[in-house]
C-alpha positions as CSV (number, residue, x, y, z in Angstrom):
1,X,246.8,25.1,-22.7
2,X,246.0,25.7,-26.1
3,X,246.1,21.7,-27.1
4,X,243.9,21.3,-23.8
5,X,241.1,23.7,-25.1
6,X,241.1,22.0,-28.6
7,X,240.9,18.9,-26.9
8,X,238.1,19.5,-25.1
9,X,236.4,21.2,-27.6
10,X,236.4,17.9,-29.4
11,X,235.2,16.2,-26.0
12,X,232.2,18.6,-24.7
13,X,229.2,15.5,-24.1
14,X,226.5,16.3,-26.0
15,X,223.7,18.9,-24.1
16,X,226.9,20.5,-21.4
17,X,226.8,23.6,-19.9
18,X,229.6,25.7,-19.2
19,X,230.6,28.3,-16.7
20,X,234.0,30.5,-17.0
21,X,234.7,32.5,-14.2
22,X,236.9,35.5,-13.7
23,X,240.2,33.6,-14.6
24,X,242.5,33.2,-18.3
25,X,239.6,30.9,-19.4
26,X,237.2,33.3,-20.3
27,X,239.5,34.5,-22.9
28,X,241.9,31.7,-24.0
29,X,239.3,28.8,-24.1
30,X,237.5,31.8,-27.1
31,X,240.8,32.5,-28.7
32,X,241.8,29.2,-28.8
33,X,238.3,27.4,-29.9
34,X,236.8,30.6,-31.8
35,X,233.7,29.0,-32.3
36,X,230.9,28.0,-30.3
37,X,230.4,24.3,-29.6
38,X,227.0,22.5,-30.6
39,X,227.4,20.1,-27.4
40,X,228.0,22.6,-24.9
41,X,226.7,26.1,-24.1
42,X,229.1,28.1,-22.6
43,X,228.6,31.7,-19.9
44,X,231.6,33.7,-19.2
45,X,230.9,35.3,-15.6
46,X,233.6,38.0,-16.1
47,X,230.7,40.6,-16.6
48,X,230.9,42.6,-13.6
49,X,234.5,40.8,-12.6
50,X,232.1,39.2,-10.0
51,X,235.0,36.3,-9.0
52,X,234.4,32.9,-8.1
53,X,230.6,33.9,-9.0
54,X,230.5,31.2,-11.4
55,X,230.5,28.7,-8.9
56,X,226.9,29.3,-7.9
57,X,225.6,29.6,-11.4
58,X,227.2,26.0,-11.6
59,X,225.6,24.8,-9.1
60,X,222.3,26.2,-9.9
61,X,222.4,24.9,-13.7
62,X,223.1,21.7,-11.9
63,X,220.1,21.9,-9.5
64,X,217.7,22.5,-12.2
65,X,218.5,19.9,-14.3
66,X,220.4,17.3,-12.5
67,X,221.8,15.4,-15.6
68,X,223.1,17.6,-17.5
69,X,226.5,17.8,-17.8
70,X,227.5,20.6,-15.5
71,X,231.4,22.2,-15.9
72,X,233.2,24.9,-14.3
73,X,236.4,26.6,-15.3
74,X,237.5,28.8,-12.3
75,X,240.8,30.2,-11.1
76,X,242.9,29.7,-8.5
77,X,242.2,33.1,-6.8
78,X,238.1,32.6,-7.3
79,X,238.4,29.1,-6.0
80,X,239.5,31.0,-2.6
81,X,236.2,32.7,-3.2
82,X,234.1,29.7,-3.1
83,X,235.8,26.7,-1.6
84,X,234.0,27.3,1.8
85,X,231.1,25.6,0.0
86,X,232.8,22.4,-1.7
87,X,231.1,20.6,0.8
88,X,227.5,21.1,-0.1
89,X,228.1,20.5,-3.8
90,X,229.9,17.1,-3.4
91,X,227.2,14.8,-4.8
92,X,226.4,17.1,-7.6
93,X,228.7,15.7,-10.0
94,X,229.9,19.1,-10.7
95,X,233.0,19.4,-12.7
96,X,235.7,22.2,-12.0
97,X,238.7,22.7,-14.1
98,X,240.7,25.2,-11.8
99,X,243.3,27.2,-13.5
100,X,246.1,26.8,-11.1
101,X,248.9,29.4,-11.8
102,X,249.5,30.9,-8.4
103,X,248.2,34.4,-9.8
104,X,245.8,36.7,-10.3
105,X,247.0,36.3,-13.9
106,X,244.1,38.6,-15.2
107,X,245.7,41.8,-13.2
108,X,249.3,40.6,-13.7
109,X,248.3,40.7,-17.4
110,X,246.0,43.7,-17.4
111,X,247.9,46.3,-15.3
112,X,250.6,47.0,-17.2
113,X,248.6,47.8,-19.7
114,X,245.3,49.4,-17.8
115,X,247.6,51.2,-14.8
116,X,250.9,51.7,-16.8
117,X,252.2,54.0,-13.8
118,X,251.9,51.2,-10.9
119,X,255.1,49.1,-9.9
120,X,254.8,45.7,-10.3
121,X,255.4,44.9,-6.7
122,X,252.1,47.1,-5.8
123,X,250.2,44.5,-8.2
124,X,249.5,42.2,-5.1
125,X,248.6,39.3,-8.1
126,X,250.3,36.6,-6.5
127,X,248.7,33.7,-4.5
128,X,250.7,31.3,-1.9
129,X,250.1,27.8,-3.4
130,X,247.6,25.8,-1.9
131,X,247.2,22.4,-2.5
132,X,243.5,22.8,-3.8
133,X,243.0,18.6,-4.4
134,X,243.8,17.8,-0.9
135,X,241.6,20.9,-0.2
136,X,238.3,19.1,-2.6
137,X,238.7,16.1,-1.2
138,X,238.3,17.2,2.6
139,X,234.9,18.7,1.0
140,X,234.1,15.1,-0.4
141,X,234.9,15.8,-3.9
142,X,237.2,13.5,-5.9
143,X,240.3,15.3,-6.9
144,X,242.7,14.7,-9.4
145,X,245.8,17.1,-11.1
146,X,246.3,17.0,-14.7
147,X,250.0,16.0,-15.9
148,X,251.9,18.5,-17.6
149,X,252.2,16.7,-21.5
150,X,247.7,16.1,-20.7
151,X,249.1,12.4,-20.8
152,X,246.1,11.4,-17.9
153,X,243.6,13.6,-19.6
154,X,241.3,10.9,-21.3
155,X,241.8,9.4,-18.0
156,X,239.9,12.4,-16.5
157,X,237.8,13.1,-19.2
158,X,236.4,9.3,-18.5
159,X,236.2,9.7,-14.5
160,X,234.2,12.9,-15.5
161,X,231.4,11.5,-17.4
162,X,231.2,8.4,-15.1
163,X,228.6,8.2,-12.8
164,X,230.3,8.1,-9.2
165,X,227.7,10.7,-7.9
166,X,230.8,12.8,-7.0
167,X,231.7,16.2,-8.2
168,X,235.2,16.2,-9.8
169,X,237.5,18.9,-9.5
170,X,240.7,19.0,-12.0
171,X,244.1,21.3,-11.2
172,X,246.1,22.2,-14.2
173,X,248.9,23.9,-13.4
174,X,249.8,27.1,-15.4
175,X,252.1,29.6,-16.3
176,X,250.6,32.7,-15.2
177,X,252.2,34.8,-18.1
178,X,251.6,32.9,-21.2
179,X,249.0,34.8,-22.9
180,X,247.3,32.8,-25.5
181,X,244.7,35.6,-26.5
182,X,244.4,39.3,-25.5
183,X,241.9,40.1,-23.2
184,X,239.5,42.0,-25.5
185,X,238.3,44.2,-22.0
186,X,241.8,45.9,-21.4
187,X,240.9,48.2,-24.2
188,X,237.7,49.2,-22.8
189,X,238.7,49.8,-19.1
C-alpha cells in the first residue's frame, strides 16, 4: 500500500480533486505522502465519521466542473453505503479506489485501543466479501482489480485518464491489519 500511495503521488494529473472517505486512506495515503500534492487537492470526509459520505461530495465536485479529474478513495464497508447509486454516476468518469480488506479496519484498529474492555468477537468489523467489480459493472461502471505486486497499475492509471466517458472503479485488496500510520483520532476519542 505504501509503494501504491507514493506512486500515485507521483501520478495525481495536474488540477485533481480528491475525496477520502471513512476507510485506512484517510490516514495512510498522509503518513505515507506527508505532504500535500500541487496537482491534486485532497478532502478527508472522516470529520463526523459520516461513511461512504464521500461519495456524494465526489460526485458533486464532478458535477460542477465536469473535467476535472475527479477521485474517490472509499472502503469496502462505505461502498455498502453508496453502491445503490453507481448507476446514476456511470458517465461521470468518476474514479473510486475501494479499499477492499473485508473489514471495518478503522474499528478493528481503533477498539482495542478506544474500548480496551470489549472482546474482539463483539467488534462486528468484519464484512462478507462481495465481489464489488461485478457489482460496478451491473451499475455501468468499468471495473477493474489491482494485482497484488501493482504490476497492472500504469495500466489503470492510463484507463483512468482516458476518455471512455465511464466512471472507473479500482479494488485493491488489503490486509485489514497492516497499519501504515496511527490514526491521529484514537487519541482524541
Amino acid at each position: 500500500m505504501a509503494d501504491l500511495y507514493l506512486q500515485l503521488d507521483r501520478w495525481w494529473p495536474a488540477g485533481s480533486i480528491g475525496f477520502d472517505d471513512v476507510c485506512l486512506s484517510y490516514k495512510d495515503r498522509q503518513y505515507v505522502t506527508q505532504r500535500p500534492n500541487n496537482n491534486i487537492h485532497f478532502y478527508s470526509l472522516y470529520r463526523g465519521s459520516a461513511m461512504g459520505g464521500a461519495f456524494g461530495a465526489a460526485v458533486g465536485a464532478k458535477l460542477s466542473l465536469p473535467t476535472r479529474p475527479v477521485f474517490l478513495f472509499t472502503g469496502d464497508g462505505c461502498f455498502r453505503l453508496f453502491s445503490g447509486s453507481l448507476g446514476e454516476a456511470s458517465e461521470l468518469e468518476l474514479v473510486i479506489f475501494l479499499i477492499n480488506n473485508a473489514s471495518f479496519s478503522i474499528v478493528e484498529q481503533g477498539l482495542p485501543i478506544i474500548l480496551p474492555e470489549i472482546e474482539e468477537k463483539n467488534y462486528h468489523a468484519c464484512l462478507k466479501s462481495l465481489d464489488y467489480c461485478a457489482i460496478a459493472r451491473a451499475c455501468g461502471w468499468e471495473a477493474e482489480q489491482l494485482a497484488p505486486d501493482l504490476s497492472n497499475l500504469s495500466f489503470l492509471l492510463d484507463k483512468a485518464t482516458g476518455k471512455s466517458m465511464k466512471s472507473l472503479l479500482i479494488d485493491i485488496p488489503v490486509d485489514a491489519l497492516q497499519i501504515l500510520g496511527r490514526n491521529p483520532r484514537v487519541t482524541n476519542l
